[in-house]
C-alpha positions in Angstrom: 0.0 0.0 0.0 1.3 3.5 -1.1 1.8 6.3 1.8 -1.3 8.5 1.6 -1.6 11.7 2.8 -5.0 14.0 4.3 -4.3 17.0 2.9 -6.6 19.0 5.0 -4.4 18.9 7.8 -1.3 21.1 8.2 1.8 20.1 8.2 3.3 19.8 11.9 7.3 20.5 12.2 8.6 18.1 14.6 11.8 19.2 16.8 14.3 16.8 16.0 18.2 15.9 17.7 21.0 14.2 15.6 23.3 12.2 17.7 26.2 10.0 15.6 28.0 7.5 17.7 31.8 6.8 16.6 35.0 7.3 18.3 36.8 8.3 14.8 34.2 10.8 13.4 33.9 14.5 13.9 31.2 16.8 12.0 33.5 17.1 9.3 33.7 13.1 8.2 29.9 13.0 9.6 28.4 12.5 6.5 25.4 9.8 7.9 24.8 12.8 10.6 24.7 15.3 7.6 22.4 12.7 5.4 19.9 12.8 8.5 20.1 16.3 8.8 19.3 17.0 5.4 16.3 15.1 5.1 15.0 16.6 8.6 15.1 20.0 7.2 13.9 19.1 3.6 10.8 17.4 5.1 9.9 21.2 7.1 11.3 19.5 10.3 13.2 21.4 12.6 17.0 20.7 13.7 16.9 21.1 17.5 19.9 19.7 18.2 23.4 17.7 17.3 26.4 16.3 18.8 28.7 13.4 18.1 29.8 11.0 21.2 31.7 8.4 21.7 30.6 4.4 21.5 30.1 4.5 26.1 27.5 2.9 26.9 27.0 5.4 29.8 27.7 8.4 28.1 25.2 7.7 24.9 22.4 6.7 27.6 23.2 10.0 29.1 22.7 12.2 26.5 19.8 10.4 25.5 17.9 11.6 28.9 19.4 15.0 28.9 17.6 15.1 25.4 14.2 13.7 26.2 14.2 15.9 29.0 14.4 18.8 26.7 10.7 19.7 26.7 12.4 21.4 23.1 13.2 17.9 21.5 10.5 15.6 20.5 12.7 13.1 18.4 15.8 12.0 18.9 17.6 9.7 15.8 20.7 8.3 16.7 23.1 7.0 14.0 26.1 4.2 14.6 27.2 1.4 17.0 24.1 -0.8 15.9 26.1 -3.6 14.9 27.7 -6.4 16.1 31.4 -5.4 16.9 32.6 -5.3 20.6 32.3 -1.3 20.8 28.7 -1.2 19.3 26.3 -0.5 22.3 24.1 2.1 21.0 21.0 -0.3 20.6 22.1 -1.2 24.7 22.1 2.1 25.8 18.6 3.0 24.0 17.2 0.3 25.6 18.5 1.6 29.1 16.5 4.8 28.3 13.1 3.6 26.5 10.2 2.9 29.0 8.1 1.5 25.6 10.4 -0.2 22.4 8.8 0.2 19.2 9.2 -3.6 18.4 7.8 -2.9 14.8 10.7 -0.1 14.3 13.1 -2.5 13.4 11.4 -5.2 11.7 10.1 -2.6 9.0 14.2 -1.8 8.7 15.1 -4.8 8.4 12.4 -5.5 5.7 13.6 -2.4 4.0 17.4 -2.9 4.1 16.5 -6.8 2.7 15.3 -5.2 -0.5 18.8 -2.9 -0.7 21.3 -5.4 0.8 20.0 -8.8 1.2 20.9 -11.1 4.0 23.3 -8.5 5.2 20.1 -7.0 7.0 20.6 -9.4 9.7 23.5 -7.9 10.8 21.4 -4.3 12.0 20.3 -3.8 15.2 18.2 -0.8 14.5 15.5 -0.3 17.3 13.5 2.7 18.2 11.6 3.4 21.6 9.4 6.3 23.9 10.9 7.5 26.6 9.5 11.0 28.9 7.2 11.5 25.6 9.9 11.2 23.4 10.6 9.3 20.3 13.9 7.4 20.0 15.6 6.1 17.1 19.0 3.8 16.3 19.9 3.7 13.0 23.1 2.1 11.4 26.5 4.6 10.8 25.8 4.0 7.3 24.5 6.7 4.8 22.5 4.1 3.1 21.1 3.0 6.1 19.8 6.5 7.4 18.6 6.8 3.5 16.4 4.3 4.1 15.2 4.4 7.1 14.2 8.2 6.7 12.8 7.8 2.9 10.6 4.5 3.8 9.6 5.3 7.7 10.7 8.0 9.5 9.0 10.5 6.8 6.1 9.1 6.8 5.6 8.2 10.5 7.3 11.7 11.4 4.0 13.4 9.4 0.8 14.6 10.4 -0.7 14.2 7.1 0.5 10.3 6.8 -2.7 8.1 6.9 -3.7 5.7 8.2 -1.8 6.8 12.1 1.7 8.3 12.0 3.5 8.8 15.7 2.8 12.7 15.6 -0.4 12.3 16.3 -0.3 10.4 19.2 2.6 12.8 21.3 -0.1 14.3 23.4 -0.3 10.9 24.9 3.2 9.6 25.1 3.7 10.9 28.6 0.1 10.9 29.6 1.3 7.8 32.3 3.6 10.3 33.8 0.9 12.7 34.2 -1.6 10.4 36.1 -1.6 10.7 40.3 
């Protein structure tokens, strides 16, 4: 089925943080942050924030909560240290933040990256979550990868318009748990 769109609606700009994992990269070489970033802005969405850190556990799951408690960021896409390798904990460290994992997140990936690069899917770890009303994404260190996830999910789930549901409409309820007494 073909993304479709309700036009009547407006568009809604979602705030969005870029966050590359890698112990070699800086902003200069970070061309999977600057792929991201690109199609963030293309789409109408907003840039909120970016860094690059190190692949520590600690350190990744840190900046992660310092970013969902950023009333400023609603989305938070992460890119590197989903593998398999020793120093790939990115996917560890999201999971130390996410009170919800969006199971479905990386199935769909891993259905799209089958039709680019075959059995060599199996090897992502991609996973996204909802943490203090905020989404959370881990996507490859690949260009490719953050291609695809952005072109064949994240744009459409990251719009208003998208029909049937997209995850914008539901933020008002993300943190409605946190709100109960």
């Amino acid at each position: 089925m073909m993304p479709r769109f309700d036009e009547s609606k407006d568009f809604i700009p979602v705030r969005i943080a870029v966050l590359t994992v890698s112990d070699t990269r800086g902003l200069d070489e970070d061309r999977s942050g600057d792929t991201l970033v690109g199609r963030i802005e293309a789409a109408g969405h907003v840039l909120a924030d970016r860094k690059i850190i190190r692949d520590e556990r600690d350190e990744i799951a840190t900046q992660l909560r310092n970013w969902c408690a950023n009333k400023e960021i609603d989305v938070i896409i992460s890119t590197g240290g989903t593998g398999l390798t020793g120093r790939d904990v990115t996917v560890e460290a999201h999971r130390d933040v996410y009170e919800k994992e969006i199971e479905a997140f990386g199935t769909v990936f891993t259905m799209v990256s089958m039709q680019k690069i075959g059995t060599s899917a199996v090897q992502s770890r991609a996973t996204g979550g909802v943490a203090n009303g905020t989404y959370l994404f881990a996507l490859p260190g690949s260009t490719g990868a953050c291609k695809d996830a952005w072109d064949e999910i994240l744009q459409y789930q990251l719009d208003y318009r998208h029909l049937p549901c997209n995850f914008v409409e539901i933020f008002p309820r993300l943190d409605e748990h946190l709100r109960r007494k």
